[in-house]
C-alpha positions as CSV (number, residue, x, y, z in Angstrom):
1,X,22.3,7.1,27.4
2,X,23.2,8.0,24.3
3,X,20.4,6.7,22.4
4,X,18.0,8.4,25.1
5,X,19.8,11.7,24.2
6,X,19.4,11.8,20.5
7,X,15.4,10.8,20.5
8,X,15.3,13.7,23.5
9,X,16.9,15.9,20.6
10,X,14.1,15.2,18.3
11,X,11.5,16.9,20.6
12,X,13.6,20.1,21.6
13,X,12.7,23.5,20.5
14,X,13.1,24.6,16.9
15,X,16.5,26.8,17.7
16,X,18.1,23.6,19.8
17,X,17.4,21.0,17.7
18,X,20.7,19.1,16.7
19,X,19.7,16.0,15.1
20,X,22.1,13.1,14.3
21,X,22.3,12.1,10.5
22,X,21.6,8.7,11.8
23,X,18.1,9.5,12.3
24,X,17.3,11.0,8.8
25,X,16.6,8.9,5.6
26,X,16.2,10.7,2.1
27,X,14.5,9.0,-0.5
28,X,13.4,10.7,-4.2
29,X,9.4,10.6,-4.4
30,X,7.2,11.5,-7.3
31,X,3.9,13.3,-6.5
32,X,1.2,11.8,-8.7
33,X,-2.0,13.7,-8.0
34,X,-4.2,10.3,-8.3
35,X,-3.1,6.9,-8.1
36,X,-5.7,5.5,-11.4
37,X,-2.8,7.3,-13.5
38,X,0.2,5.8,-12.2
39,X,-2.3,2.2,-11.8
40,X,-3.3,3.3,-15.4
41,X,0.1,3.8,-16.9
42,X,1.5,-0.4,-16.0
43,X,-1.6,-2.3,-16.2
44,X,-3.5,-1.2,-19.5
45,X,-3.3,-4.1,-21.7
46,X,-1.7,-5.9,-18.9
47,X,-2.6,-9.0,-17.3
48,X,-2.9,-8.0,-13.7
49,X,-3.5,-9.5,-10.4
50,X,-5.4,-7.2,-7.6
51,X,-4.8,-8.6,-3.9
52,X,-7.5,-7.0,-1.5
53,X,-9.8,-6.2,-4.4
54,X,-13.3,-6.7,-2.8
55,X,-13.2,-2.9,-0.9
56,X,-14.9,-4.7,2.7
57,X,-16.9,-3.4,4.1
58,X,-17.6,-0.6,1.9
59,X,-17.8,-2.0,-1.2
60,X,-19.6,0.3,-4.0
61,X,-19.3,-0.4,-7.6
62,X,-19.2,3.4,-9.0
63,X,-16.0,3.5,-6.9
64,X,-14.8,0.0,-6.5
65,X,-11.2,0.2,-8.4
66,X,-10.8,-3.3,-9.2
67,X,-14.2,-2.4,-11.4
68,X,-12.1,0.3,-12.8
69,X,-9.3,-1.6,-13.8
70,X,-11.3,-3.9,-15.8
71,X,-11.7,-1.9,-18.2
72,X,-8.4,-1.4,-19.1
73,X,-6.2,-4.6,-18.0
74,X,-6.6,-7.6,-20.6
75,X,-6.4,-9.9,-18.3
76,X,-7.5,-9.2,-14.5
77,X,-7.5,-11.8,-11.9
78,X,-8.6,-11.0,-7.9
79,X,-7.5,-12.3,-4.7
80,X,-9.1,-11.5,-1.3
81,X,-9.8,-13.1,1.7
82,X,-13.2,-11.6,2.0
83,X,-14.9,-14.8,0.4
84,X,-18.6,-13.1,0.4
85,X,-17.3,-10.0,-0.7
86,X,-15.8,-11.9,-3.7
87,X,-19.2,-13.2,-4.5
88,X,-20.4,-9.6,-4.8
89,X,-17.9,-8.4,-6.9
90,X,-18.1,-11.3,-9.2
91,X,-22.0,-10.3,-9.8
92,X,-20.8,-7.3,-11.5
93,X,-16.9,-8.6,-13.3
94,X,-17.2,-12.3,-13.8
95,X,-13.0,-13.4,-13.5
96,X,-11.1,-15.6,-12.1
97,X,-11.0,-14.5,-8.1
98,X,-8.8,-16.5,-5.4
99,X,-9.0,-16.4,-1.6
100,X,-5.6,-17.9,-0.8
101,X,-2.1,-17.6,-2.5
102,X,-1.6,-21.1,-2.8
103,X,-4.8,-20.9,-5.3
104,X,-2.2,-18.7,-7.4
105,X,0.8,-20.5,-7.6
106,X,0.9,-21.6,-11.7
107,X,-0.2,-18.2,-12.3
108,X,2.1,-15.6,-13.9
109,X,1.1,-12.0,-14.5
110,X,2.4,-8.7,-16.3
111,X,1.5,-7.0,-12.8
112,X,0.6,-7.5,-9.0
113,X,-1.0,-5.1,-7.5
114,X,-1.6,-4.5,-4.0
115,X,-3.6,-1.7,-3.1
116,X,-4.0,0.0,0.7
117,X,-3.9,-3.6,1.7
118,X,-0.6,-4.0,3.8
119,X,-2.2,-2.0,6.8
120,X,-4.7,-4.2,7.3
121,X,-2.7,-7.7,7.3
122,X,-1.6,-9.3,10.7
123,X,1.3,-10.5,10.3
124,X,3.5,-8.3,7.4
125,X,6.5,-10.1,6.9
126,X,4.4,-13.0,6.3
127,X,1.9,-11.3,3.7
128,X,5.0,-9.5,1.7
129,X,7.0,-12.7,1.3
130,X,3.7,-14.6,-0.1
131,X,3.7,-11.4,-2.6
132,X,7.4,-12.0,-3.3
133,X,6.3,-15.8,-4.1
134,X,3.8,-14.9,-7.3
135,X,5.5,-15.0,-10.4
136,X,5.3,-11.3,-12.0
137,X,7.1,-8.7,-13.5
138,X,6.2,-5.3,-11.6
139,X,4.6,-5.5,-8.1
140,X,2.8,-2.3,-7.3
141,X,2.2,-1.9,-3.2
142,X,0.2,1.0,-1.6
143,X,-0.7,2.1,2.1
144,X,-1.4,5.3,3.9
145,X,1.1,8.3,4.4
146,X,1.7,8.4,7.8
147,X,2.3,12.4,7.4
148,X,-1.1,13.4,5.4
149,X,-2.1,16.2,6.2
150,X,-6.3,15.5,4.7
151,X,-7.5,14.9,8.1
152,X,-7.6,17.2,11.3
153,X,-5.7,14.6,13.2
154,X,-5.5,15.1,17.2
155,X,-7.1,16.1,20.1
156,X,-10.7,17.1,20.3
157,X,-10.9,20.6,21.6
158,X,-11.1,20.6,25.2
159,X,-10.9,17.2,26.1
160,X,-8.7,14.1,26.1
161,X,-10.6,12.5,23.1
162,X,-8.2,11.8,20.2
163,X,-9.6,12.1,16.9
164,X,-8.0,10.3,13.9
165,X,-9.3,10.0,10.1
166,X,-8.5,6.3,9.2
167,X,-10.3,3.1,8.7
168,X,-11.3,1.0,11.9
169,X,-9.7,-2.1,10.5
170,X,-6.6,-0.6,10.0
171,X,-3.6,-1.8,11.8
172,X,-0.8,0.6,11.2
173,X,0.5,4.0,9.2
174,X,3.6,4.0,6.5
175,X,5.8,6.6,5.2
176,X,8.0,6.6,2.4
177,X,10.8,5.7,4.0
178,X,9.1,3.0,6.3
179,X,7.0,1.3,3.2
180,X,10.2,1.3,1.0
181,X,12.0,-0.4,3.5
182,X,9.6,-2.8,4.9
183,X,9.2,-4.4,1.0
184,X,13.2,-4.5,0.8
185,X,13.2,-6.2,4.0
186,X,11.0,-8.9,4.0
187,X,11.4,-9.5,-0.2
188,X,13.7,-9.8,-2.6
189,X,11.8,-6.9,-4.3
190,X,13.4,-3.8,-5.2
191,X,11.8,-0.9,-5.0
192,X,12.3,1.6,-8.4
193,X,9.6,4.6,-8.0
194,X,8.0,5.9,-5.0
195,X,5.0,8.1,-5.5
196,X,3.1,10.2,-3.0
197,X,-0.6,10.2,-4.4
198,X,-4.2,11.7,-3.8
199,X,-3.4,14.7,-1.4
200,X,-0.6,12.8,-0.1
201,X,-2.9,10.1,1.7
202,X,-1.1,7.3,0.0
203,X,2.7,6.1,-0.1
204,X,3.0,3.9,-3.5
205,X,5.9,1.9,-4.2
206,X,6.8,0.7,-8.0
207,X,8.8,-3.0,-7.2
208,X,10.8,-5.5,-9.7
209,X,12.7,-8.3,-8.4
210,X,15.9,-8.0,-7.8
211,X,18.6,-10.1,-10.4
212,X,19.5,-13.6,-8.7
């Protein structure tokens, strides 16, 4: 009853809400108006490997970032399970490229980076602790802000449709909070910097390992 009663609290009017401490979580974010600056600022010169780097199914080289970032890593490896996708983007970056972490495992890199990928994984616990497996200094992990406020989220007006701006393959929504501690959870990765980027659409989350 007493759990009931809290969660009931969150949904009361403004001038009766009396929420429990329990139920908030403070964490510092940095805003960083576009993620290429923060991506920028760890993997120039960097050997780097990008996990869900092929953009399915709307891949477009002007855009595509692991096109971008080849301009500026030294090194820059890709892994994605799209295999046909990875024949694309090979056409236009020839680089090592990898369709299973196993294909990884005498790899080391400066950086692994894993951009609004996590949403669209089945199983998460399973996907972060094959990150946590790859040998690398700084893992970089991105998904959508469950709180943006970009798109008109909601109801259609005058009806019972729901209208929602987000990608048909993906599987869930993050926040700060709920990012953070879904990589400390499943990992033995620490989270150091969280940014809110791009008009607050994505939750970014700056990783090292964590000592023993």
């Amino acid at each position: 009853m007493r759990l009931l009663s809290k969660i009931k609290n969150l949904f009361l009017p403004d001038t009766q809400i009396k929420i429990d401490p329990f139920w908030i979580q403070k964490l510092d974010v940095i805003r960083t108006p576009q993620r290429m600056d923060l991506f920028r600022k760890f993997c120039d010169g960097r050997k780097v490997l990008h996990i869900g780097c092929t953009d399915h199914p709307i891949f477009n080289p002007e855009h595509n970032l692991h096109l971008q970032l080849s301009k500026i890593c030294a090194e820059l490896h890709g892994l994605d399970i799209d295999k046909e996708g990875l024949s694309v983007l090979k056409s236009h970056f020839d680089a090592p490229y990898f369709s299973d972490f196993s294909q990884i495992e005498n790899e080391k890199y400066d950086v692994v980076l894993v951009p609004e990928t996590i949403e669209h994984v089945d199983n998460v616990e399973i996907f972060l602790k094959q990150i946590n497996e790859i040998k690398a200094d700084t893992f970089i992990i991105s998904g959508p802000n469950c709180f943006h406020q970009f798109f008109k989220n909601g109801y259609e007006k005058n009806s019972n449709t729901w209208i929602e701006g987000i990608h048909p393959d993906h599987n869930c929504w993050y926040s700060p909070y709920t990012l953070k501690n879904s990589i400390e959870k499943y990992t033995k990765l620490e989270v150091t910097e969280t940014h809110l980027s791009n008009n607050d659409i994505m939750v970014i989350c700056v990783c090292k390992k964590k000592n023993g």
